[in-house]
C-alpha positions as CSV (number, residue, x, y, z in Angstrom):
1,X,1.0,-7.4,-2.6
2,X,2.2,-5.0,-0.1
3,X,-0.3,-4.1,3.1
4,X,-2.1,-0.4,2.7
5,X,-2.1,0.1,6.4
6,X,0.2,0.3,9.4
7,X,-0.3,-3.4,11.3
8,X,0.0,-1.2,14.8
9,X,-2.0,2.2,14.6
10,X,-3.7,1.6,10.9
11,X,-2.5,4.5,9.3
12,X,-2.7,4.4,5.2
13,X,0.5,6.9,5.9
14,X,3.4,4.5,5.1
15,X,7.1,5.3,3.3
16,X,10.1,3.0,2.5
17,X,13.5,3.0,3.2
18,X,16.7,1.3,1.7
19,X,18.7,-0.8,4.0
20,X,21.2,-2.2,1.9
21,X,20.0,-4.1,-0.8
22,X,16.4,-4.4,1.3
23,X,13.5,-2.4,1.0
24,X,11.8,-1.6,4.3
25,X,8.3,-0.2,4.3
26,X,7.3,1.9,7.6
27,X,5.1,3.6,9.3
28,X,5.1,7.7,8.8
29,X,2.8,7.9,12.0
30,X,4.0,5.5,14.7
31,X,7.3,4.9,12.5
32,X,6.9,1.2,13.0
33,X,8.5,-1.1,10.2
34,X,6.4,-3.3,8.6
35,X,8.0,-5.3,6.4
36,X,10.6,-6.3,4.1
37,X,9.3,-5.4,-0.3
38,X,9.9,-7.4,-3.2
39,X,11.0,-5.7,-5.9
40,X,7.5,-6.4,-7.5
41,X,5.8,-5.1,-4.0
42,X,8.2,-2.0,-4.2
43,X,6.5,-1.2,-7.5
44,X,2.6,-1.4,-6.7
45,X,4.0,0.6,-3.5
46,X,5.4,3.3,-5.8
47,X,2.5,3.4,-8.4
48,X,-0.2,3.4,-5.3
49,X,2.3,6.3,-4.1
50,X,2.0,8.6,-7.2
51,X,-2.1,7.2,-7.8
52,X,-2.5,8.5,-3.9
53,X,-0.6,12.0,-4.4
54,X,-3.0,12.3,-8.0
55,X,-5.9,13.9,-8.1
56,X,-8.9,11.6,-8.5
57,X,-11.3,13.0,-10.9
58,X,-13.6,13.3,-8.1
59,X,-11.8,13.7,-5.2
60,X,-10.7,16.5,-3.0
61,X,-8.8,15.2,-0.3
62,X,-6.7,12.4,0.9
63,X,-9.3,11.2,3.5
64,X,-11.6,10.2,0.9
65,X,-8.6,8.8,-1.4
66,X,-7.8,6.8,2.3
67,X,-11.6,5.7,2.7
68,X,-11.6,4.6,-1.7
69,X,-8.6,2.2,-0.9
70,X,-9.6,0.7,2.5
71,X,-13.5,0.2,0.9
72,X,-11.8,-2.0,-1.8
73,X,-9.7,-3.6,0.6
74,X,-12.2,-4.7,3.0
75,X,-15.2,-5.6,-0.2
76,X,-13.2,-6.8,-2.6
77,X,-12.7,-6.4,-6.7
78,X,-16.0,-8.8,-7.4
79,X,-17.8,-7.1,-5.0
80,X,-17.3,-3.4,-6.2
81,X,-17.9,-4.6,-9.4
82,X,-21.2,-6.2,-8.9
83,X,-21.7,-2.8,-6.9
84,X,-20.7,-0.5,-9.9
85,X,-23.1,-2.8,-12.0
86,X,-26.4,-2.4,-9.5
87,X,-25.7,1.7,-9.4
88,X,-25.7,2.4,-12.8
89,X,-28.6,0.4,-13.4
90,X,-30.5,2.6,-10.2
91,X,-29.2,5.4,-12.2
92,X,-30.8,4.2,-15.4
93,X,-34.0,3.9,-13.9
94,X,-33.8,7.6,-11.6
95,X,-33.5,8.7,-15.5
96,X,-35.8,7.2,-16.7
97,X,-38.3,8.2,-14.4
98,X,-37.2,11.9,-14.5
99,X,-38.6,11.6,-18.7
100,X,-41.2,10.1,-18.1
101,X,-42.5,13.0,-15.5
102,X,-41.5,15.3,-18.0
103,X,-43.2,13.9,-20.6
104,X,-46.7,13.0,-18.8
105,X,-45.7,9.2,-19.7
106,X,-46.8,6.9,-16.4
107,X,-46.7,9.5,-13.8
108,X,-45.5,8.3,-10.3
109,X,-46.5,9.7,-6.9
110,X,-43.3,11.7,-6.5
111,X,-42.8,15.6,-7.2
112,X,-39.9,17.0,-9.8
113,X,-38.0,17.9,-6.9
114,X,-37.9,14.4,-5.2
115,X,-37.0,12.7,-8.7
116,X,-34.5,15.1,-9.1
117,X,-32.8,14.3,-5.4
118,X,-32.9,11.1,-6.1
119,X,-31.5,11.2,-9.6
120,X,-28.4,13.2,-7.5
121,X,-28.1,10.5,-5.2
122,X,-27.7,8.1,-7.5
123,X,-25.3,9.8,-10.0
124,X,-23.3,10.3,-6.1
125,X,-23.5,6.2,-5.6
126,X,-22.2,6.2,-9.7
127,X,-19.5,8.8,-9.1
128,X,-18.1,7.0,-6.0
129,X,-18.0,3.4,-7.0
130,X,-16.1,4.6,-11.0
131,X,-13.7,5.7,-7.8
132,X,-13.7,2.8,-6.9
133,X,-12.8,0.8,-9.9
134,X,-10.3,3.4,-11.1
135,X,-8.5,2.4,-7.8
136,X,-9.0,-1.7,-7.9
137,X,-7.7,-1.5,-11.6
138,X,-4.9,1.3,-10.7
139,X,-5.9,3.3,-14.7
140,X,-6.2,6.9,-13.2
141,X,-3.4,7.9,-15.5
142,X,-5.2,5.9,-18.4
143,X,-8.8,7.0,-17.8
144,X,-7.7,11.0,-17.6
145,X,-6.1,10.1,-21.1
146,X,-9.3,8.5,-22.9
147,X,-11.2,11.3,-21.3
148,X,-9.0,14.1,-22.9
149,X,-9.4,12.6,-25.9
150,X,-13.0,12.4,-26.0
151,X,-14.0,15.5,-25.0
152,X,-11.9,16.7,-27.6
153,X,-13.0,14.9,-30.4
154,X,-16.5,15.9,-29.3
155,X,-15.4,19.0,-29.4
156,X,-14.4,18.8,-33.1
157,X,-17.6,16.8,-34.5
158,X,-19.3,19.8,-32.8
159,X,-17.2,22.1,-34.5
160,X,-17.7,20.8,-37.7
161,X,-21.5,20.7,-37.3
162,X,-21.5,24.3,-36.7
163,X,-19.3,25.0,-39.7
């Protein structure tokens, strides 16, 4: 697999050029070349190209897009997993305490408003690391798609409830 950073200065910012029938990849900062691609590493370079110049569902910017791929890099596909697995399950339990204050079921020390910042946090630590795997697994394209599609079949069950 082709490098996501510049070896000299670090910058994600890299581009190709053709040099006969070689593929050089290079800097776009410091302009200094990095190596020779495969044609295999020429393709994850172009799909990571068009992923990067996507829009993330949830991100604005190319900093955090820079910051998603050099997380995975440093941690790892098993790690964000296990990550991904331990958030959803703090996010399962921020829930669950936010029904039972609302409920009078078990009542905890902690006001509405605290339960509510830390359900927030934890649908933030969700968000970030479904960023995460949508990277590692390079399916933006493919998760946009199943999304579409069920929204808009929710869309028509509730339609046809209301009918």
């Amino acid at each position: 697999m082709y490098q996501k950073c510049c070896k000299k200065c670090g910058s994600h910012s890299l581009f190709t050029e053709q040099h006969g029938n070689n593929t050089g990849l290079y800097c776009s900062d410091c302009g200094a070349w990095q190596t020779w691609l495969g044609k295999n590493e020429f393709r994850a370079f172009q799909r990571s190209q068009r992923r990067k110049n996507a829009n993330y569902t949830h991100t604005t910017n190319d900093k955090e897009t820079n910051t998603i791929q050099t997380i995975n890099s440093f941690y790892g596909k098993e790690a964000q997993e296990r990550q991904t697995i331990e958030e959803m399950s703090e996010l399962t339990k921020a829930l669950n305490k936010i029904w039972r204050h609302d409920n009078n079921v078990l009542h905890n020390n902690k006001s509405k408003e605290e339960l509510l910042a830390d359900l927030y946090e934890e649908i933030a630590d969700v968000s970030i690391c479904l960023q995460y795997l949508i990277d590692l697994y390079d399916c933006l394209d493919e998760v946009k798609k199943i999304r579409n599609e069920k929204f808009e079949r929710e869309l028509q069950r509730i339609q046809r409830n209301a009918e």
